[in-house]
C-alpha positions as CSV (number, residue, x, y, z in Angstrom):
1,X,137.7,-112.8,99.5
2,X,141.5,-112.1,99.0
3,X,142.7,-111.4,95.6
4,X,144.5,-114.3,96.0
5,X,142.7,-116.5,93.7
6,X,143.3,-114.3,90.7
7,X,146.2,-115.9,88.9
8,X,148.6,-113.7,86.6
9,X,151.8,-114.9,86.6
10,X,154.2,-112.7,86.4
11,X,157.1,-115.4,85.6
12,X,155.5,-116.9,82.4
13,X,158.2,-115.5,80.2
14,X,158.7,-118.0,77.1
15,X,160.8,-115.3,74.8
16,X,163.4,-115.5,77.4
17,X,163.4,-119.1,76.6
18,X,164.3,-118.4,73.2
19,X,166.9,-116.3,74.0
20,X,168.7,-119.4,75.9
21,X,168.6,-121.5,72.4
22,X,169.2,-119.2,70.1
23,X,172.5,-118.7,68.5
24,X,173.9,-115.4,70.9
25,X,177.1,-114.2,71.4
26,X,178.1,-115.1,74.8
27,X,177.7,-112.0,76.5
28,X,173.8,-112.1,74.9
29,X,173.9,-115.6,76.9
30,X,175.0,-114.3,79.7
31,X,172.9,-111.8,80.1
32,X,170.3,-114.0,79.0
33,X,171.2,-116.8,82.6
34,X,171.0,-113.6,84.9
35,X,167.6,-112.4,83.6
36,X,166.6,-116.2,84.2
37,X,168.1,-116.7,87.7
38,X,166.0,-113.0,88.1
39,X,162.9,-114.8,86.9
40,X,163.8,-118.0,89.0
41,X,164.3,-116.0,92.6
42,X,161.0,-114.0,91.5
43,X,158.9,-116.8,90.9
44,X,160.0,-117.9,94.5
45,X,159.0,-115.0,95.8
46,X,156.2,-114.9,94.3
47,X,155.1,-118.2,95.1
48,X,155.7,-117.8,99.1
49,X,153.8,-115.0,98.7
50,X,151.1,-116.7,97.1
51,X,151.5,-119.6,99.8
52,X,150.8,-117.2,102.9
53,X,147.9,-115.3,101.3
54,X,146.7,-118.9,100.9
55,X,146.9,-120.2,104.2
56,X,145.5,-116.6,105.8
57,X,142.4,-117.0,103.6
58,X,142.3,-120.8,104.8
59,X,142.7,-119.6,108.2
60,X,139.9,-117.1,108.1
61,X,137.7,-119.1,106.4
62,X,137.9,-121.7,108.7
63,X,137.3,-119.2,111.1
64,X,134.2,-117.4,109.4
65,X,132.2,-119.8,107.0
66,X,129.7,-121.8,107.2
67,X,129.9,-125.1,105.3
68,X,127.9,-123.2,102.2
69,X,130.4,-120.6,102.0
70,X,133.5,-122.9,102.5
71,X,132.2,-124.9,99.0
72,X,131.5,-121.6,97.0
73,X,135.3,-120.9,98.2
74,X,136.6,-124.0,97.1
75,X,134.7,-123.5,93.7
76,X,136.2,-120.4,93.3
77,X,139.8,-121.7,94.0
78,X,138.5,-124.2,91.3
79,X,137.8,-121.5,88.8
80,X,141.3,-119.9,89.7
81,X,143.3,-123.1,89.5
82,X,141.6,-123.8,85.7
83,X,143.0,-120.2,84.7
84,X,146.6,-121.1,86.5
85,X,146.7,-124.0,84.4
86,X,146.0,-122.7,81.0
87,X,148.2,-120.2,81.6
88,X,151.4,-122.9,83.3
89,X,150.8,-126.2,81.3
90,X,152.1,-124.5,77.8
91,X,154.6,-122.4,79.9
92,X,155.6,-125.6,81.6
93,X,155.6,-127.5,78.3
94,X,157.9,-124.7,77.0
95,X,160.2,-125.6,79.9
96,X,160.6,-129.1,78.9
97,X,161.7,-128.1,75.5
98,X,164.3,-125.9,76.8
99,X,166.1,-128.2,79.1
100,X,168.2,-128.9,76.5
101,X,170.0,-125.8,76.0
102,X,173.9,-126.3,76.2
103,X,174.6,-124.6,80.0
104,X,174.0,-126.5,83.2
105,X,173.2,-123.3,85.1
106,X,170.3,-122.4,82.2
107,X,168.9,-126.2,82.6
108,X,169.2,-125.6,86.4
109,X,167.2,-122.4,86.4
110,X,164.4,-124.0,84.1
111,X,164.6,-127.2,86.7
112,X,163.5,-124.9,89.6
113,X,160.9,-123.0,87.2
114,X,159.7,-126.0,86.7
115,X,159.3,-127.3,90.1
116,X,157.7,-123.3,91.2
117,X,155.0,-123.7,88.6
118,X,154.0,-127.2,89.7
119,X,154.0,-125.8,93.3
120,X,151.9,-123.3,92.1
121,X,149.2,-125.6,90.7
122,X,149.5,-127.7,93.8
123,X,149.1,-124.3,96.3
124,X,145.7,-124.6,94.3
125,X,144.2,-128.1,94.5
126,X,145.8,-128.7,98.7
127,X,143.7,-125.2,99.4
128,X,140.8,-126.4,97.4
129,X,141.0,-129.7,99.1
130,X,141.7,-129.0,102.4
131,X,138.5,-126.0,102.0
132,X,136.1,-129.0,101.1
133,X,137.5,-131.3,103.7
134,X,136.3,-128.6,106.5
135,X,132.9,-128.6,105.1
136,X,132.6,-132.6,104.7
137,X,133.4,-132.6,108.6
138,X,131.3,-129.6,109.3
139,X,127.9,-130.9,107.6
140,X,125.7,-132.0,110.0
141,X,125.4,-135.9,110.4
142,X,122.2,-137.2,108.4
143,X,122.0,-134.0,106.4
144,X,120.3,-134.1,102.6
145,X,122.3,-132.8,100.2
146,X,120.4,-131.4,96.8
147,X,122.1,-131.6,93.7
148,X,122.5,-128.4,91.6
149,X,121.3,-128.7,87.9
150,X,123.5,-129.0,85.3
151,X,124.4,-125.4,83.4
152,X,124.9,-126.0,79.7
153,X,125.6,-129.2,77.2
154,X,126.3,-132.8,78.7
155,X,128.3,-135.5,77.1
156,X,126.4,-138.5,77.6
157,X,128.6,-140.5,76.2
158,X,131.6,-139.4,78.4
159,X,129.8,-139.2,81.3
160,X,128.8,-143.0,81.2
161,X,132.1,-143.7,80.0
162,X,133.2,-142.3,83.6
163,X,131.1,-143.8,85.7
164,X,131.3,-147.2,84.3
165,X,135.8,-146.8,84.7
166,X,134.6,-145.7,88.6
167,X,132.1,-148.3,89.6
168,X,133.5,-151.9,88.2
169,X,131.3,-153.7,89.9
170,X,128.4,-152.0,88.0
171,X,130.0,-152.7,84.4
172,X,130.1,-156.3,85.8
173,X,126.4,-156.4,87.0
174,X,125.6,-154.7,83.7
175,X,127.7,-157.2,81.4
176,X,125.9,-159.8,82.8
């Protein structure tokens, strides 16, 4: 398994986002808009490189698991995708609250960061989907499939709260 899953950004920079509201001389803020439009053409680099180690470890796993080993993949895209986000939502939040910083070019640049670090999350779940779509139309027709046991503490209370926003027709039978 590549080490593609493993997510450490290298583009989640928020003090440089600081630097673009502070109060800088304009040289300071300058210099501040190139580092950023650095950061902006890295993160795209980063991210197409990201993208192609993706697709070949879609491509050989297509080519080399069995249905088994195709769902312990997607888990562990799973598992990857949790990290990306913990590490992007409050980056991308910080994002947000810089867009209003007084230069077009700095809101542009924080636009496009933006739009890579959604991408990034997105790389994720289409990879994770697409892995569990192979095995749904690998498994065998008529196949049993066993449930694993649940690891750890369940919220009950959630849990029914879920099922009964899925199923409507059950909330109805059971209002009844």
């Amino acid at each position: 398994m590549p080490e593609a899953i493993d997510f450490s950004p290298d583009f989640v920079k928020p003090a440089l986002l600081g630097a673009l509201r502070a109060d800088l001389s304009v040289t300071e803020k300058a210099d501040a808009l190139a580092r950023l439009a650095q950061l902006a053409e890295g993160s795209r680099q980063g991210l197409e490189k990201h993208t192609r180690e993706f697709h070949e470890m879609y491509e050989e796993a297509y080519r080399r698991l069995p249905n088994e080993g195709l769902a312990m993949l997607a888990e562990r895209i799973c598992e990857g995708e949790a990290g990306a986000r913990e590490l992007l939502y409050p980056w991308m939040d910080a994002l947000r609250q810089t867009m209003s910083v007084p230069s077009e070019e700095g809101r542009q640049y924080i636009q496009e960061l933006l739009k890579i670090s959604e991408a990034w999350l997105t790389l994720y779940r289409e990879t994770r989907e697409r892995l569990l779509r192979l095995a749904a139309e690998r498994r065998p027709v008529g196949e049993i499939l066993h449930a694993r046991p649940v690891e750890g503490q369940v919220d009950h209370e959630a849990l029914s709260r879920e099922f009964m926003a899925r199923f409507p027709k059950i909330r109805a039978a059971l209002a009844e």
